[in-house]
N, C-alpha and C positions, 0 to 999 in steps of 0.2 A: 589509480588502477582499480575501478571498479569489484575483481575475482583475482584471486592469483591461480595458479596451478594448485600449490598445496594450500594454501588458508584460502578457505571462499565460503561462499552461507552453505555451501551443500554439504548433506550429510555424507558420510561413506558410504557406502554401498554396494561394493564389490571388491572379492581376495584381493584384486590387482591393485584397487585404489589404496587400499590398506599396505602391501607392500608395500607401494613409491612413501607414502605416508612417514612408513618404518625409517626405508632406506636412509632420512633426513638425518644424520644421528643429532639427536639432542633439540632439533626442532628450529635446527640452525638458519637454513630458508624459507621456513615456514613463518619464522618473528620478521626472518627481515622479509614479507610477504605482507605480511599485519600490518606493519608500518604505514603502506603506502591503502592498505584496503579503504575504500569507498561505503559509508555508510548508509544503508536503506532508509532513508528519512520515512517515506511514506511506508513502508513493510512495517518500520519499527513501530510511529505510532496506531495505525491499523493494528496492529497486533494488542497494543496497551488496549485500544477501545474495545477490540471482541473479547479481550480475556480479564481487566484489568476490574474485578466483581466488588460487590458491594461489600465481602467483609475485609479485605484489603481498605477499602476506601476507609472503612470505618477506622482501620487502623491509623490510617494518616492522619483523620482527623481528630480524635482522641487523645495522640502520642502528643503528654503535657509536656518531653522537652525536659523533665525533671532532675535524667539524671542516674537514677537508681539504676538502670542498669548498668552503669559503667561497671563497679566494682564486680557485678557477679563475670564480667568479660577476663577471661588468663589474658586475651591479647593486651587490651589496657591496662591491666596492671603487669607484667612484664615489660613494656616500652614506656616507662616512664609514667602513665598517666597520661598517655597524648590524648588531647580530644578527641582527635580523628579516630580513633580507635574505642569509641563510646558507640555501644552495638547502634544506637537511633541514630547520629550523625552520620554511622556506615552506609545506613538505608535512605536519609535524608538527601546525601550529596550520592547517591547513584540512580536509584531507583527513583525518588524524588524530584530530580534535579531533569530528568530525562520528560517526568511528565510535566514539571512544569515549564518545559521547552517545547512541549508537545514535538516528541524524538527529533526538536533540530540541532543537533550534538554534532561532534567530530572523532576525527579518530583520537585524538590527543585522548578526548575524555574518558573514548569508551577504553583506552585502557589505561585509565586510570581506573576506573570499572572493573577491568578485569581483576587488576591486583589487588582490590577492596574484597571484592566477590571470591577469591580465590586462595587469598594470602592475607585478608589478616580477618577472615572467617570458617569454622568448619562446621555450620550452621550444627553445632552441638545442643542450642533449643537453651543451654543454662539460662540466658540474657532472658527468655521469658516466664520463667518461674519467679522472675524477681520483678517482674512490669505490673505496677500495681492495677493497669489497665487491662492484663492478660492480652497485651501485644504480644504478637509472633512473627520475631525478628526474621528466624532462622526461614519462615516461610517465604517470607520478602525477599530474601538473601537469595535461594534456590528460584525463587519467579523472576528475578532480574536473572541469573543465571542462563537462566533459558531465554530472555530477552535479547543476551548477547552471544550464545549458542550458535542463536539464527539469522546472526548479523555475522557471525565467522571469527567471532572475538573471544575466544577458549582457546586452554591453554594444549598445549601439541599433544600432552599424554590423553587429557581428557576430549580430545577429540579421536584418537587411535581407540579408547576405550570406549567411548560408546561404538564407535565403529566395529570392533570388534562384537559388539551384542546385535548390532544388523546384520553380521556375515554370521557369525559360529555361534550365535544365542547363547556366548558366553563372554568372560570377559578378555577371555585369551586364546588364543588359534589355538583349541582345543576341540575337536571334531567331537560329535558323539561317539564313535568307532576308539579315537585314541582315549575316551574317557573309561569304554567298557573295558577293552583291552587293560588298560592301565588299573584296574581297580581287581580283576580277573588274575591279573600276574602279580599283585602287591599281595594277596588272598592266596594263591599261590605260594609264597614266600614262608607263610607262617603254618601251611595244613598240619605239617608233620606234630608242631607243637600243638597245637588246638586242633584233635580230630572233629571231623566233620565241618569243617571249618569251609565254607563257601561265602560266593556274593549273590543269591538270587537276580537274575535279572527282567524286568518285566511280565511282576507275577501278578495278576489281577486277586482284589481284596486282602490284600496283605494288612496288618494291623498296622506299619507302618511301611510308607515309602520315604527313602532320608534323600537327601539332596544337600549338595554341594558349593562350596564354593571353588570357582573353577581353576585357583591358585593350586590348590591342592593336587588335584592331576598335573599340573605342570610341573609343579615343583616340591611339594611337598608329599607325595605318594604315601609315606607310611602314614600320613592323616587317616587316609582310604582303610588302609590294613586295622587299623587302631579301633575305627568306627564299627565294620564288619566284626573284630575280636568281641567287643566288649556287649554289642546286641547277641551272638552267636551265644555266651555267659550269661546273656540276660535270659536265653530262652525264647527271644524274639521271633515274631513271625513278619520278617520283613522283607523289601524290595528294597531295586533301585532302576527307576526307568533308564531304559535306551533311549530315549530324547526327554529333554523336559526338565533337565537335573539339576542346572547352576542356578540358585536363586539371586546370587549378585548384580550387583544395577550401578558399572559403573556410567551407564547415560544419565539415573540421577544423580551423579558428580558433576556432569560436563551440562547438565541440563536441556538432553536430546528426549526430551518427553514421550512422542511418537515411539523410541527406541525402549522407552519404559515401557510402555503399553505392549511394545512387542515381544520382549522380556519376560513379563511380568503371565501371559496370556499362552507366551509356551509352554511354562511351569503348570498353570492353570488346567491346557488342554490334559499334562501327563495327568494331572490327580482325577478327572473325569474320563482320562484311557482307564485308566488301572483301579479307579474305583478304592484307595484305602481307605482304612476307618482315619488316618491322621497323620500329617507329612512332621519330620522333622527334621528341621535345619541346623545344618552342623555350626563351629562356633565362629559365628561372624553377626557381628552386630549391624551393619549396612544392610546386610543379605535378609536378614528378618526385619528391618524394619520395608526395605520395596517391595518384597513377596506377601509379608502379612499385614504389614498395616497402613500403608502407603498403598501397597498393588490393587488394592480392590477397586479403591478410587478410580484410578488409572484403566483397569480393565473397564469400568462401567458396571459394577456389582452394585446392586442398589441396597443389601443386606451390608455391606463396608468388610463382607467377610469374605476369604479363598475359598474354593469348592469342596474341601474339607479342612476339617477342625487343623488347624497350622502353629506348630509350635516350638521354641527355641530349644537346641539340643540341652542346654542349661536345667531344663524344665523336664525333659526325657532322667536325664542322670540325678538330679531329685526326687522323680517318684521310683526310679532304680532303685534306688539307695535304703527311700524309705522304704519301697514294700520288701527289698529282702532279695527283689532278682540280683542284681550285684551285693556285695556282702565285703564290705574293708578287712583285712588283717587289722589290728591295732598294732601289734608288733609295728606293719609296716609303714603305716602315716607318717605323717614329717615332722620331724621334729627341732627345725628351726625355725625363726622367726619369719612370718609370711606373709605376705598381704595380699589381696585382690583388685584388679584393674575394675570398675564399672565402665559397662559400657556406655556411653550415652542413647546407644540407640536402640536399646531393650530393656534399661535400666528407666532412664529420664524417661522416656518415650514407649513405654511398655510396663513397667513396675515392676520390675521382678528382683527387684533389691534384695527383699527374703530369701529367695531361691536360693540364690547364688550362697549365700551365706548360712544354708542350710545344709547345703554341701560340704562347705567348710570345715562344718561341726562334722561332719565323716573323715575327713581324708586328715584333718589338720587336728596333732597332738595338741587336747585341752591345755591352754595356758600360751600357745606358741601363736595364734591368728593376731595380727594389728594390721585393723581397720585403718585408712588414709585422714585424716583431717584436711577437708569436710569429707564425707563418703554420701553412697547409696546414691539419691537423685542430686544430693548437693556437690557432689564430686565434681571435679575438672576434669574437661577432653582432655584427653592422651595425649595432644598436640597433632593427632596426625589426621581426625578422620575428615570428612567431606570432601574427599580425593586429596589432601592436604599431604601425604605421604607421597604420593607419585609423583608431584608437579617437579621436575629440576629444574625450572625457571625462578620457583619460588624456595628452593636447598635453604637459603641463609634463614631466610623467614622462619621456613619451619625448625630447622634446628636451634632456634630461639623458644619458637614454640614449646619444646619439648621440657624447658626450664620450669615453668609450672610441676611437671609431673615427677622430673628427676629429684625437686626440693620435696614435695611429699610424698615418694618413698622414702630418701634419706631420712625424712624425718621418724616416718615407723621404726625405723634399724632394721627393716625385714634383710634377710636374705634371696626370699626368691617371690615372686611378684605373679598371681595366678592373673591369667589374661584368656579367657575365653571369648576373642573375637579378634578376627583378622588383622584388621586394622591397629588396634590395643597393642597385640602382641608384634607389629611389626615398628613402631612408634617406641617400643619399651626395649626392642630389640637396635634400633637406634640410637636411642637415647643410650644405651649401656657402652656402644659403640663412638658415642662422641663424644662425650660424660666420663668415663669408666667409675662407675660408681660401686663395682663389685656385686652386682649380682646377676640372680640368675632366674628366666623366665622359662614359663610351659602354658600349653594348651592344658584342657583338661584329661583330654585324652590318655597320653601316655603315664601321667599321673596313679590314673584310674589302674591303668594297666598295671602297673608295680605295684600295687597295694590289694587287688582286690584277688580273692579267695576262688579257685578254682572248684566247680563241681565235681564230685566224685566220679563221676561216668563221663567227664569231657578232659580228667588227668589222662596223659598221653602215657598207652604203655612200653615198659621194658621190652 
């Protein structure tokens, strides 16, 4: 069968396709669709030829085979030490294996591809800190991704989600209307406490315009409320555009490129409506690596930079902190044992290791912070990210995954686990859930909120 109804090379592209998509629950017609799908021999390698560039090449033929990255992989040391699960054998027998067949594959293979590419990788980039070659595994991983994207070989959630970034340029049937609305009435919720307490909407030259991930309007709403409080205390002079707001890219999960670029370029159009000195993104590590360090690529920015200065909310609530706009209680910091999630994809892939842990020094009672063994860029994924959270085809996998992360917390003795990034904190929120290992996770957010010191002229009167 050449196309099925719901699994075929075509992207989504409209509400209704996206519906029927839905309707499948769990992606049940959709695999048994895959099964029988017909592979684009000629699409496939025509594609290798126009895209497949010379620092790729280099990498294949360089990679000595050596080894060393096995151990920096959680997946390979969790499953025993299987080979197959040595980040270079990952890319060798998929990626590899297709060119040296010049794309004459089957379906058998390409999912065996899929479950390589998608379950026993969250292209977390560790495997090439440690390639004495400065191979990048994780790049490989995501270009094959997209290889099998386009062949119709992705899994049911990561094809609804990039889908959803074609239809609502977000990652969830989240309109712009339900996002204003919804951030309008969570703002709403707190005025009485926080006078003057508002969400500016589409204010041109604002010092900042913040931007979302689109989880948040669905389902976690007081994110919204929490974000507005703590700028409102800081003094800010900020926005939040009416289109342009979700910087999330789950296409780069499912590897719908095109859908990146169209992603990535409506964020882009808001920060050149609206003119601010500096966007910042709330706490999601995916979402700042395709807007800021990835997107430009994508857009075609020949500077590798967004149209203005773009930076992780992590990096906002650090120079808060320092310069004095927000202001800790000490009374109110924590005062049990606490540790922090690095994200991989601002941490490993951005640097902000300091950041993070300069914050710490604010909120967390001196004596009480323990760092994970390894941390900073040497830390392990969370187990969930590179769409590795959503996939339910691949549940057991990943709740194996999460083993790495639940032995080094237990190992700190923290009690509560700071996670400033979507992914992180839903992975850690899991993990406690299949685990029970007794503790207890947050954003940075609400955190903030309980601890930090109210100005005199924004205390609410009797």
């Amino acid at each position: 069968m050449p196309e099925g109804i719901l699994c075929n090379k075509k992207p989504v592209e409209t509400e209704e396709q996206l519906k029927t998509l839905l309707s499948d629950t769990g992606g049940r017609e959709y695999y048994k669709e895959m099964k029988e799908l017909d592979v684009d021999y000629d699409l496939l390698w025509k594609t290798i030829q126009a895209t497949f560039k010379s620092r790729m090449k280099t990498w294949f033929e360089i990679c000595a085979h050596c080894g060393l990255c096995a151990d920096s992989c959680f997946f390979y040391l969790i499953n025993d030490r299987d080979p197959k699960q040595v980040p270079a054998y990952k890319i060798q027998s998929t990626l590899g294996e297709i060119i040296r067949r010049k794309g004459r594959v089957d379906n058998e293979f390409m999912h065996m591809c899929m479950e390589t590419l998608w379950a026993k990788c969250t292209c977390c980039n560790r495997c090439s800190m440690y390639c004495p070659h400065g191979i990048d595994t994780g790049v490989m991983i995501s270009y094959t991704r997209g290889l099998l994207y386009a062949q119709g070989f992705v899994p049911w959630e990561m094809k609804i989600g990039a889908g959803m970034h074609r239809v609502y340029r977000a990652q969830m049937d989240v309109t712009d209307i339900d996002f204003i609305e919804t951030f309008e009435w969570m703002v709403e919720e707190y005025e009485d406490d926080y006078p003057g307490l508002t969400v500016p909407v589409e204010k041109e030259g604002a010092d900042i315009m913040y931007t979302v991930n689109a989880r948040e309007a669905k389902h976690y709403p007081e994110d919204l409320a929490e974000a507005a409080i703590l700028f409102h205390l800081a003094g800010e002079n900020w926005t939040v555009p009416k289109t342009g707001w979700e910087l999330t890219s789950l296409a780069m999960f499912a590897g719908d490129w095109a859908a990146c670029k169209m992603q990535v370029e409506h964020v882009y159009a808001a920060m050149e409506r609206l003119k601010p000195k500096r966007m910042v993104g709330t706490e999601c590590g995916h979402a700042h690596r395709a807007t800021v360090i990835e997107g430009p690529y994508w857009a075609g920015r020949k500077d590798g930079l967004p149209p203005v200065e773009s930076i992780h909310y992590v990096e906002w609530v650090a120079q808060a902190l320092r310069t004095g706009k927000l202001r800790i209680n000490p009374k109110k910091r924590l005062k049990v044992p606490v540790t922090l999630q690095d994200s991989c994809n601002y941490i490993r892939n951005h640097g902000l290791k300091e950041i993070t842990r300069e914050i710490m020094s604010y909120i967390v009672e001196p004596g009480y912070f323990v760092d994970m063994t390894p941390n900073m860029e040497h830390n392990y994924c969370c187990g969930g990210g590179g769409g590795f959270n959503g996939i339910g085809l691949y549940r057991a996998q990943r709740n194996k995954a999460l083993i790495t992360k639940r032995d080094q917390i237990v190992d700190t003795g923290a009690e509560m686990v700071i996670a400033p990034c979507h992914n992180c904190w839903d992975a850690i929120r899991d993990l406690e859930e299949e685990y029970k290992i007794g503790i207890k996770w947050s954003f940075l957010k609400p955190l903030l909120i309980s601890m930090v010191d109210l100005p005199e002229h924004l205390k609410p009167k009797q």
